[in-house]
Backbone bond lengths (Angstrom), bond angles and torsions (degrees), N, CA, C in turn:
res aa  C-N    CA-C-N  psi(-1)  N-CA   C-N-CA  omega(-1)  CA-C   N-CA-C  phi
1 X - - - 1.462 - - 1.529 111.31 -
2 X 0.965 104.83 -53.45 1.955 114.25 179.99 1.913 108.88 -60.73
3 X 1.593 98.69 -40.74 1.672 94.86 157.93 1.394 124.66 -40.52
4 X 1.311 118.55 -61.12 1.235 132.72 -173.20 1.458 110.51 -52.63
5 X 1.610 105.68 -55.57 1.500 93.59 -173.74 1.054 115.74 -90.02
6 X 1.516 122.56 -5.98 1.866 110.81 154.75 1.356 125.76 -60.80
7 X 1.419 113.46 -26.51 1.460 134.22 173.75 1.046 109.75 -50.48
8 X 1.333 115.55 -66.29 1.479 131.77 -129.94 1.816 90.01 -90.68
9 X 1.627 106.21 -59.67 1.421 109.88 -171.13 1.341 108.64 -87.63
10 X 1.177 135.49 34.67 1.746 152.99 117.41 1.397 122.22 -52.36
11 X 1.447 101.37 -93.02 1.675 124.49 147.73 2.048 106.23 -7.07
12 X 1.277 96.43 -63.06 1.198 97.61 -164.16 1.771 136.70 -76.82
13 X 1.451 78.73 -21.03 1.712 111.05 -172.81 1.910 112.49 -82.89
14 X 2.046 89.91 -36.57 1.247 125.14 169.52 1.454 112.89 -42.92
15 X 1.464 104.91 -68.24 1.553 126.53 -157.25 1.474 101.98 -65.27
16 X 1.467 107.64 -64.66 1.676 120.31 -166.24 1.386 109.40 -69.67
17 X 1.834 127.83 -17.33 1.471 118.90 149.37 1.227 117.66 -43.22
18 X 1.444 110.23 -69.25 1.690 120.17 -170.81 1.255 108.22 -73.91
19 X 1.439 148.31 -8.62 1.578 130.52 127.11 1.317 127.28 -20.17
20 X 1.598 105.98 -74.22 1.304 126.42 168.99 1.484 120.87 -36.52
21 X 1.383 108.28 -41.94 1.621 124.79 159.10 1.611 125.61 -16.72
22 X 2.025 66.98 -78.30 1.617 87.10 178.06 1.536 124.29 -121.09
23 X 1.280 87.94 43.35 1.650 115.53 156.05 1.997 98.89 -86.35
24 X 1.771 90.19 -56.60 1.544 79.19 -164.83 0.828 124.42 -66.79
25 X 1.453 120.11 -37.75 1.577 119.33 -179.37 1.304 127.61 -43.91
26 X 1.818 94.56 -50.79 1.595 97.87 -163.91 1.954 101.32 -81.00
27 X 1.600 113.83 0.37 1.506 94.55 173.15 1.675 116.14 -74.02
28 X 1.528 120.29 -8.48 1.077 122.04 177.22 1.383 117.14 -81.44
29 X 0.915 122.78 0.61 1.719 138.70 170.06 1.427 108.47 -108.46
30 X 1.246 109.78 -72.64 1.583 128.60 177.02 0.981 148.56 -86.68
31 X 1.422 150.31 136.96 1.625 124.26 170.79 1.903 94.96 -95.58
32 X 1.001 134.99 23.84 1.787 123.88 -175.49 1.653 99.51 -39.16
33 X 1.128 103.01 -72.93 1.560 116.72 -176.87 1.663 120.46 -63.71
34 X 1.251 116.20 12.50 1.572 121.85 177.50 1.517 103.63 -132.81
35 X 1.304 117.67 19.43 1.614 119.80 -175.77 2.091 102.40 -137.56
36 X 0.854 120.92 126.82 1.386 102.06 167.69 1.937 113.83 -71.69
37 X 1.142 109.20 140.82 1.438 129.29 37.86 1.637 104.66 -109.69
38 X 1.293 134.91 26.64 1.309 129.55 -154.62 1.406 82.95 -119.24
39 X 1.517 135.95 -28.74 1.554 136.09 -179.36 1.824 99.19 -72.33
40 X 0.957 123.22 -36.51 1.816 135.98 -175.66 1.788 86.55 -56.57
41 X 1.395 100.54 -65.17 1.654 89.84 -158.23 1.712 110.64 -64.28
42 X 1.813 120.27 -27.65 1.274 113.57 158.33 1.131 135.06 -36.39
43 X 1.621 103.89 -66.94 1.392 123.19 159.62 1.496 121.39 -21.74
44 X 1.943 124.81 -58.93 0.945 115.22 173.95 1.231 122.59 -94.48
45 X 1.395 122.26 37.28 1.516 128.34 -171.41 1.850 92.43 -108.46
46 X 1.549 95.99 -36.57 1.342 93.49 -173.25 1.763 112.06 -110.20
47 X 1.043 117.98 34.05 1.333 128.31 159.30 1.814 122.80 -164.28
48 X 1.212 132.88 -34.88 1.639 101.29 -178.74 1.623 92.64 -126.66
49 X 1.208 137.27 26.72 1.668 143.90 159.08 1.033 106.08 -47.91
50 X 2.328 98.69 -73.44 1.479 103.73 -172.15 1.623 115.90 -71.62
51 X 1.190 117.03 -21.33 1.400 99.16 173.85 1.799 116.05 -69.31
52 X 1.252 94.10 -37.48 1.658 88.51 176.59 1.607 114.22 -32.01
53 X 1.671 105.78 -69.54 1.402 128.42 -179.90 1.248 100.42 -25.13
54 X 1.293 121.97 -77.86 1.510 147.48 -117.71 1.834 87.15 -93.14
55 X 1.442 122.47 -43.98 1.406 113.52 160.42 1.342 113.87 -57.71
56 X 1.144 123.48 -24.40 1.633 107.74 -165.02 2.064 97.39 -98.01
57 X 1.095 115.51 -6.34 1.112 92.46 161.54 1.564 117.70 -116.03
58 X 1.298 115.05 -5.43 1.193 119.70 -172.84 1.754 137.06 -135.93
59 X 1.407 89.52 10.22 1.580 129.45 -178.86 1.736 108.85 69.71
60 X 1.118 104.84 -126.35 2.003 115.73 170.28 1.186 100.39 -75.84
61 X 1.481 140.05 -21.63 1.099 130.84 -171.40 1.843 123.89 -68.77
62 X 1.511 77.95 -43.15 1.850 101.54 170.61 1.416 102.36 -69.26
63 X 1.209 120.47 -24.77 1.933 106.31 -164.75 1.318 88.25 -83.95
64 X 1.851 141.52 -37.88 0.839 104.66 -140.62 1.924 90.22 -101.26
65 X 1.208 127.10 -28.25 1.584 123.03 141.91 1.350 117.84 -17.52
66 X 1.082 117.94 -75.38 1.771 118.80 166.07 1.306 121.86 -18.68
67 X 1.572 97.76 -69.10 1.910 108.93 165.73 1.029 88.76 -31.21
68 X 1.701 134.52 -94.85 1.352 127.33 -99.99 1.884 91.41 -97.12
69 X 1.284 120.93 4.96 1.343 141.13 172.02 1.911 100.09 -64.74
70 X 1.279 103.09 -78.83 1.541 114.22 168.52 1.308 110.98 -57.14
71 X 0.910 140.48 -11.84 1.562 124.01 166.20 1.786 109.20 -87.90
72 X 0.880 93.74 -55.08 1.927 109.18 157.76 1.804 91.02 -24.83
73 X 0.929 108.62 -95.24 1.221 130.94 -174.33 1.757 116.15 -19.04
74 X 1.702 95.54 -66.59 0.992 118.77 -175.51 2.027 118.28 -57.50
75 X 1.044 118.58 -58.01 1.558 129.11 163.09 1.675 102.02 -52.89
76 X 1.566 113.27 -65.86 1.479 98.85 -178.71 1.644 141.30 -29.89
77 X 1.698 90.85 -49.24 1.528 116.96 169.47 1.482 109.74 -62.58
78 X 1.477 102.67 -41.56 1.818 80.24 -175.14 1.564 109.09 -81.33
79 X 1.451 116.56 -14.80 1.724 93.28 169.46 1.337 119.73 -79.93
80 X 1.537 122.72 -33.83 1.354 101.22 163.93 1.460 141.55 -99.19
81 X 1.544 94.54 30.45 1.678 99.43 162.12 1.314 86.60 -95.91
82 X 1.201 160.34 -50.51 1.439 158.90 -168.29 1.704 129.39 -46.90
83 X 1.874 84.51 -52.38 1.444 104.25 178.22 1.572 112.44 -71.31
84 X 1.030 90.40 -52.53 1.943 114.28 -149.05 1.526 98.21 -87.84
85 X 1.442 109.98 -69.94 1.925 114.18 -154.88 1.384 88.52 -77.84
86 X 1.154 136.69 -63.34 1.467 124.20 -139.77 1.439 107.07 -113.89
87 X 1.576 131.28 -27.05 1.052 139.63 -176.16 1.369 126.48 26.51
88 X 1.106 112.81 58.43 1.571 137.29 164.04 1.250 124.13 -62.73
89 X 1.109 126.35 130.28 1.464 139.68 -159.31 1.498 99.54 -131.19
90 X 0.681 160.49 -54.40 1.768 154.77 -176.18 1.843 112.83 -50.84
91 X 1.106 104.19 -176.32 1.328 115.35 -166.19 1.275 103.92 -47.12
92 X 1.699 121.93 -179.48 1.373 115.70 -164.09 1.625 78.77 171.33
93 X 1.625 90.88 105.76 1.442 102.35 156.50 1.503 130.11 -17.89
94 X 1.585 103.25 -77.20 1.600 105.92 179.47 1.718 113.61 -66.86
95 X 0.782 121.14 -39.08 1.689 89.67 151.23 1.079 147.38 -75.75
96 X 1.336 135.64 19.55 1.011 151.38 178.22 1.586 107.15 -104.52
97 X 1.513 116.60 -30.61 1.138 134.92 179.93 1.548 112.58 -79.71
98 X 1.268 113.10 -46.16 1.442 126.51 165.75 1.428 97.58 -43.32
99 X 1.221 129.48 -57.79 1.606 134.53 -152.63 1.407 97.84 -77.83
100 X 0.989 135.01 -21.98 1.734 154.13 174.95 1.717 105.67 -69.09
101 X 1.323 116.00 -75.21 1.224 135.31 -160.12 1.356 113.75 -116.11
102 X 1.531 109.36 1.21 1.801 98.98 -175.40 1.493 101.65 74.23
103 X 1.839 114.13 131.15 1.434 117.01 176.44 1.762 112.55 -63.96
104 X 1.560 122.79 -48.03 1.245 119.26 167.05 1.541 118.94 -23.74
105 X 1.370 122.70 -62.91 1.393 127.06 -174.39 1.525 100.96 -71.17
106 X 1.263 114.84 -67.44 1.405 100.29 176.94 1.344 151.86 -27.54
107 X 1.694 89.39 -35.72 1.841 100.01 170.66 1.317 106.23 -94.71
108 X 1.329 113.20 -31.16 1.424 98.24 175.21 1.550 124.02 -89.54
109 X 1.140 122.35 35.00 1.306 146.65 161.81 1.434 114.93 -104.14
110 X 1.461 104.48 -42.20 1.632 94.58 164.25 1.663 119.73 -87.95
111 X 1.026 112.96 -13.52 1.508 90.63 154.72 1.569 121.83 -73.38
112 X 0.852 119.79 -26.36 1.558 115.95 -171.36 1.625 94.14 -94.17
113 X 1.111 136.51 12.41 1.837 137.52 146.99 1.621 101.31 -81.28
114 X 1.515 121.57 -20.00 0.907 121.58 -166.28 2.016 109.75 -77.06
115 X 1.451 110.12 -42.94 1.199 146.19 154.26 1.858 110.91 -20.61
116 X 1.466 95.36 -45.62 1.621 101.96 -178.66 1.608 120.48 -77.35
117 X 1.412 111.07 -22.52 1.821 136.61 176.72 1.359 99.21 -45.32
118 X 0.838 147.37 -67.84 1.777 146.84 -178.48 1.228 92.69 -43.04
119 X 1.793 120.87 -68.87 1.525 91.15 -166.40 1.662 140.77 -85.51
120 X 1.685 105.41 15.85 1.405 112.54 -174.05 1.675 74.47 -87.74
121 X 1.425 131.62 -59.67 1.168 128.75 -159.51 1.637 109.64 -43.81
122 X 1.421 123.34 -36.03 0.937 103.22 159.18 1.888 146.71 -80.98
123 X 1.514 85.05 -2.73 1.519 107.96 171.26 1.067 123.89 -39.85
124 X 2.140 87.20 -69.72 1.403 113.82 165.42 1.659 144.13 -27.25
125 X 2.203 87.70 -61.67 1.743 110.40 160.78 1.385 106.26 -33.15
126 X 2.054 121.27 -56.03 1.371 129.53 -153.58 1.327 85.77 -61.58
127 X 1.527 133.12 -69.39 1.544 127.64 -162.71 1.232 104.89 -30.73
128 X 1.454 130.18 -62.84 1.695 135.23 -111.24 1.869 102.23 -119.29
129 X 1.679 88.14 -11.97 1.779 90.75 171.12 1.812 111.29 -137.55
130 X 1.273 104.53 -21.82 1.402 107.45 178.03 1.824 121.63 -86.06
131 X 1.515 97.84 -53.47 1.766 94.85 -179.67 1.681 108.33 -69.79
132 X 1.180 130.30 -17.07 1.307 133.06 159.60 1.755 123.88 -32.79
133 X 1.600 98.97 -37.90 1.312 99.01 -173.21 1.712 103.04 -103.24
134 X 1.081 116.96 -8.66 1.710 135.07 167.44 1.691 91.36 -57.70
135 X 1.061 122.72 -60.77 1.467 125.66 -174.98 1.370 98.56 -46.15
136 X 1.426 114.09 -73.81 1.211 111.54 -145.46 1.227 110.19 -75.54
137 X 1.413 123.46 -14.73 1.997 126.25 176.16 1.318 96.86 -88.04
138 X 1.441 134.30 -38.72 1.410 116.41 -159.42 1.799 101.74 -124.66
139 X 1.183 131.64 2.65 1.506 146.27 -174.16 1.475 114.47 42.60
140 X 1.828 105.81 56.54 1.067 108.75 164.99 1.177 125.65 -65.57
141 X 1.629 129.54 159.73 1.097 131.95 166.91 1.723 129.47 -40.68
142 X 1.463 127.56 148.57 1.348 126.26 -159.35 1.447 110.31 -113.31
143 X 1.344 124.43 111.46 1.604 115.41 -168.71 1.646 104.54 -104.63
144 X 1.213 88.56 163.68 1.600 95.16 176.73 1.449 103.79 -104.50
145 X 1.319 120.55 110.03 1.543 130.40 -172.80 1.766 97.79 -48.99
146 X 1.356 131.91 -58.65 1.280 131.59 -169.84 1.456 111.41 -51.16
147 X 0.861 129.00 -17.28 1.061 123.68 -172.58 1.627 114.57 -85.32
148 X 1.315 109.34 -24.76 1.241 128.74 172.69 1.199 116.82 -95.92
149 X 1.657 130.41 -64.78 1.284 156.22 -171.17 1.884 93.54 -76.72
150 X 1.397 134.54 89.85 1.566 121.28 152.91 1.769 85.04 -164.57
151 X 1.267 92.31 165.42 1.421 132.65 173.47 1.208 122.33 -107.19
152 X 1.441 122.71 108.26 1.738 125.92 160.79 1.609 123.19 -127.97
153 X 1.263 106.96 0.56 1.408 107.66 165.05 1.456 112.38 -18.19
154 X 1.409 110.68 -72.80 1.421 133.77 -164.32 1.332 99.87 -31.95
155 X 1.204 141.69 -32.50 1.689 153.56 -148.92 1.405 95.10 -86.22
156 X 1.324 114.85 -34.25 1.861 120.88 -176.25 1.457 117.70 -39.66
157 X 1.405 140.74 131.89 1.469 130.89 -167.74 1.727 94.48 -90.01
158 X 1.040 136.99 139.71 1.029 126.22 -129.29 1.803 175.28 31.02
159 X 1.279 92.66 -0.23 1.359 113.84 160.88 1.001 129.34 -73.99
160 X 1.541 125.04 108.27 1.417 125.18 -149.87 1.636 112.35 -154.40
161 X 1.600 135.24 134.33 0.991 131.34 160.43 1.306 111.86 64.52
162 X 1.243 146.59 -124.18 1.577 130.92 -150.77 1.654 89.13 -48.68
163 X 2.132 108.48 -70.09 1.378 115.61 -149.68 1.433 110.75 -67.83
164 X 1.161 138.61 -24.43 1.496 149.13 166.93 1.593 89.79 -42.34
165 X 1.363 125.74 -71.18 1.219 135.00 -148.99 1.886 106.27 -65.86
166 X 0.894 93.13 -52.10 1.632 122.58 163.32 1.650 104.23 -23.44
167 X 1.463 93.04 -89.63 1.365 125.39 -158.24 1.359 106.07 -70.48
168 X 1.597 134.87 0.87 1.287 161.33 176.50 1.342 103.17 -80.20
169 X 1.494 101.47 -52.61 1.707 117.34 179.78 1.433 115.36 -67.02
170 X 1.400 114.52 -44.73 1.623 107.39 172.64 1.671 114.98 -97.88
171 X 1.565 106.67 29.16 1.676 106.78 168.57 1.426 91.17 -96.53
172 X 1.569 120.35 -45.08 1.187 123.44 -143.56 2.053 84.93 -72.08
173 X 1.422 99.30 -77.81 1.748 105.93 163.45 1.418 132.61 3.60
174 X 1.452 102.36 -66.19 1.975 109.84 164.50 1.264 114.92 -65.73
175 X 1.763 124.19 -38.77 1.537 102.47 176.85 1.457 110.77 -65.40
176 X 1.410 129.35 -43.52 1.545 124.66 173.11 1.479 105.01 -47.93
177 X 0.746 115.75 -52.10 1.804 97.91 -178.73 1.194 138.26 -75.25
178 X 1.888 98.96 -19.27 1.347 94.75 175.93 1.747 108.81 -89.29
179 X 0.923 121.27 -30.63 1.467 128.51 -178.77 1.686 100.55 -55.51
180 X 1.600 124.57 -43.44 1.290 150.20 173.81 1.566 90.20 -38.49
181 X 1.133 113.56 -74.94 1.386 116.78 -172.58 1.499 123.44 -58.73
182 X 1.203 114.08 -52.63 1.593 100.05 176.91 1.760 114.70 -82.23
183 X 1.120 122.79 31.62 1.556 123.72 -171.24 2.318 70.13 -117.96
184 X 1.312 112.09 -51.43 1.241 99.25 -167.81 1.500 122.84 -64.79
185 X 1.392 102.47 -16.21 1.466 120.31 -159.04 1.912 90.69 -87.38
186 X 1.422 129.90 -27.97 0.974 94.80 146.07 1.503 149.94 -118.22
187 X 1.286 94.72 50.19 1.762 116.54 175.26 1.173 96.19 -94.97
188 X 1.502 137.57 -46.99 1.300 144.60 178.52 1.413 110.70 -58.41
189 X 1.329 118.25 -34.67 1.755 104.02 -162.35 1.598 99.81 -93.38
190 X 1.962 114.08 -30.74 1.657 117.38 157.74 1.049 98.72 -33.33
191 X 1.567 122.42 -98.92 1.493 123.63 -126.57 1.307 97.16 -98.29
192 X 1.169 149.87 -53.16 1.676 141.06 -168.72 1.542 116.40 -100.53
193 X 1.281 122.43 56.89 1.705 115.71 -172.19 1.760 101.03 -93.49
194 X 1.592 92.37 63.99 1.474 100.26 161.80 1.523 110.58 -126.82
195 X 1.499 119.87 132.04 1.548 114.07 172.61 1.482 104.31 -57.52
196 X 1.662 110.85 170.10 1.518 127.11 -164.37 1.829 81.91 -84.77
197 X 1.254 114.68 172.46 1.622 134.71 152.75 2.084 103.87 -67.71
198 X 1.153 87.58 -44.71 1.778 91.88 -165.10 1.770 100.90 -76.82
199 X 0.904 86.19 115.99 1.569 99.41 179.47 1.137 117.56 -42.63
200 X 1.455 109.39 -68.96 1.142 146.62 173.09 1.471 117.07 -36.96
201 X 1.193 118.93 -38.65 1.452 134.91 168.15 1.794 110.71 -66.00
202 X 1.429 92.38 -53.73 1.538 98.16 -165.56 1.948 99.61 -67.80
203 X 1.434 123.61 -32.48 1.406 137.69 170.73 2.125 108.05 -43.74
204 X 1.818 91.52 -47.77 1.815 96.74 -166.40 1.968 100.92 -88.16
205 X 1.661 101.76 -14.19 1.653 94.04 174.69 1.393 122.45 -85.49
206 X 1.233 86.61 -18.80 2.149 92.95 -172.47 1.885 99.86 -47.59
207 X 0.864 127.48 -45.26 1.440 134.30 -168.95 1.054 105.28 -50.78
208 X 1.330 133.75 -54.41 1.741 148.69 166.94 1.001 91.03 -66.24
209 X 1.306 143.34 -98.96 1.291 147.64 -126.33 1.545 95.29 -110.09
210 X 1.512 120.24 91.78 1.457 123.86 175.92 1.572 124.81 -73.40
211 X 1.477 115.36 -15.51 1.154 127.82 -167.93 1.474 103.64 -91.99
212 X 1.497 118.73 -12.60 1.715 117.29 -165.12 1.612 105.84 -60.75
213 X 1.386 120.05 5.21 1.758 121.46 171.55 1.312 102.19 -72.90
214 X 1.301 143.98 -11.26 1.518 136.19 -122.22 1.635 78.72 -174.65
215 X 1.232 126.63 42.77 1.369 119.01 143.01 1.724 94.99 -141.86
216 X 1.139 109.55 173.31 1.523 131.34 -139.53 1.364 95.01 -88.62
217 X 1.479 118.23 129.97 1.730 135.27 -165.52 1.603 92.16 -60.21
218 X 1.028 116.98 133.16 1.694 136.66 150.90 1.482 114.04 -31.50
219 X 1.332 113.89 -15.28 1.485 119.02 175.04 1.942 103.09 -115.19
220 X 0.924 102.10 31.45 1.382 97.14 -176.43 1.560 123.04 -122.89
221 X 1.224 156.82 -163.52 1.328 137.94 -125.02 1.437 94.12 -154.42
222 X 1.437 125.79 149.19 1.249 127.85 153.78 1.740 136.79 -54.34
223 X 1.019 83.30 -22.55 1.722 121.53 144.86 1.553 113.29 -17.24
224 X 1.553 91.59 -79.12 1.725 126.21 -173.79 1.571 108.26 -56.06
225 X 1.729 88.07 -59.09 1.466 101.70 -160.28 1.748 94.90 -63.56
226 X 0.993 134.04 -45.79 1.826 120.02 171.16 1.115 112.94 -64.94
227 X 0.902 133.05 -20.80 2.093 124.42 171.94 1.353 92.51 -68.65
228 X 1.647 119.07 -78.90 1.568 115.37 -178.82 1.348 129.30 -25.35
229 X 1.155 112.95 -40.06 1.463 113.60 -179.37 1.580 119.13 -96.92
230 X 1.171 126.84 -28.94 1.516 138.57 140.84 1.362 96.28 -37.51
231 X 1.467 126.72 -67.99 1.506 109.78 -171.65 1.709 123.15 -68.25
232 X 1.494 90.88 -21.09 1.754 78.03 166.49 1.211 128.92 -121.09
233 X 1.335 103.79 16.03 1.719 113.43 163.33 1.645 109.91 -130.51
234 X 1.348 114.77 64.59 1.824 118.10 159.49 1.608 96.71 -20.24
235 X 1.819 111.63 115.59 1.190 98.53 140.37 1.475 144.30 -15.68
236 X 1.265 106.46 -66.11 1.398 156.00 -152.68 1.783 96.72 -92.45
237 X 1.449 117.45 -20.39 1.598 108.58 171.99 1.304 129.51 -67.29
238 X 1.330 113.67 140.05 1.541 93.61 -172.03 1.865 98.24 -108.88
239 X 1.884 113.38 5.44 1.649 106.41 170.04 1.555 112.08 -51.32
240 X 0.969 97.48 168.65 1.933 112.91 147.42 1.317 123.44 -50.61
241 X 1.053 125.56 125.10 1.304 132.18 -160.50 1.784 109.86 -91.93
242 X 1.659 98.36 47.43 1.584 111.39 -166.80 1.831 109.63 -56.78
243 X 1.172 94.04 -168.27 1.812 115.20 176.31 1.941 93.35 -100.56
244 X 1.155 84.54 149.65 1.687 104.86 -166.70 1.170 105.76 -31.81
245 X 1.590 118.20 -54.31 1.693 145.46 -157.74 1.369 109.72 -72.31
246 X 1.228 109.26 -9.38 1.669 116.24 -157.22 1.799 117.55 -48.42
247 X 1.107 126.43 100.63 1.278 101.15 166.25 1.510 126.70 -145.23
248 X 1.483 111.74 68.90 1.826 138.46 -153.04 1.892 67.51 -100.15
């Protein structure tokens, strides 16, 4: 047992240093690794890689070693990007936040943001293997993940160590969701371009879904809903078969 987790959280502590390596280097040349699809393979370098590994040699035992590998990792890095490389002295998010909410809540609020990572990761999967075939059955529109999906926080003149690391997590986070949203926005305006009955609903969706003015009143007829969509999908068109609002 103690093999394993000397192994594993060696191996592991090992690998995702020398990432970081040559993460940094090559961002001074490149963004490959700060743009998807080169941010995707970061992404899983530094969260479900090593667990993969670490199950395949060591079942749940290795995944959950792995974890505590990246957390190792994770605190380490931010003291010595803090201490050592960059040594920044000025304000700093997480303390400022501490002074807000008390450090107790604070960190333990970001672990439980941490909790949500599985399911953007599978968000992501949905982008990169699922709306692919949306294209090709219904000829939706074609996005360029980078444009949505990259990271530049890091560029911030002071952002450093815990909040760098942090704020990495909710750069990467908003492009999954926002890309999430307009890939959905036009599945929504295809198949259901009817407003909700609940007002109130249709009031908190407009924000996501900006076009829901321009789908067919809740009091209105099936009637409608085939003119509307005849009018915005020509048989005979050979565009993208976008959401009303579309304009990439």
């Amino acid at each position: 047992m103690m093999e394993a987790f000397y192994s594993t959280v060696f191996c592991t502590i090992a690998g995702l240093y020398l990432f970081i390596v040559l993460f940094s280097f090559t961002t001074k040349y490149n963004d490959f690794f700060c743009k998807a699809p080169g941010l995707d393979f970061s992404v899983a370098i530094f969260t479900f890689i090593p667990w993969c590994i670490a199950y395949y040699y060591y079942a749940w035992a290795g995944v959950f070693y792995s974890l505590i590998s990246e957390l190792i990792v994770l605190y380490s890095f931010n003291f010595i990007h803090e201490r050592f490389i960059h040594k920044y002295q000025g304000p700093k998010i997480h303390k400022t936040l501490n002074k807000v909410v008390g450090f107790v809540r604070n960190h333990l609020a970001l672990f439980f943001c941490l909790l949500a990572l599985p399911i953007f990761l599978l968000i992501r999967l949905g982008q990169i293997f699922v709306y692919p075939l949306l294209r090709w059955t219904l000829a939706f529109p074609k996005y360029k993940a980078a444009d949505w999906i990259n990271v530049s926080r890091y560029k911030f003149d002071g952002l450093v160590g815990h909040d760098m690391v942090w704020c990495l997590y909710c750069d990467w986070m908003t492009g999954v969701f926002a890309l999430a949203g307009e890939m959905l926005r036009n599945v929504e305006s295809f198949w259901c371009p009817i407003r909700f009955y609940e007002g109130k609903k249709c009031e908190n969706c407009k924000l996501d879904f900006p076009d829901i003015e321009k789908w067919v009143p809740a009091d209105g007829s099936m009637k409608d809903v085939e003119q509307l969509l005849l009018e915005k999908y020509p048989p005979e068109s050979k565009k993208p078969r976008t959401w009303f609002g579309y304009k990439n």
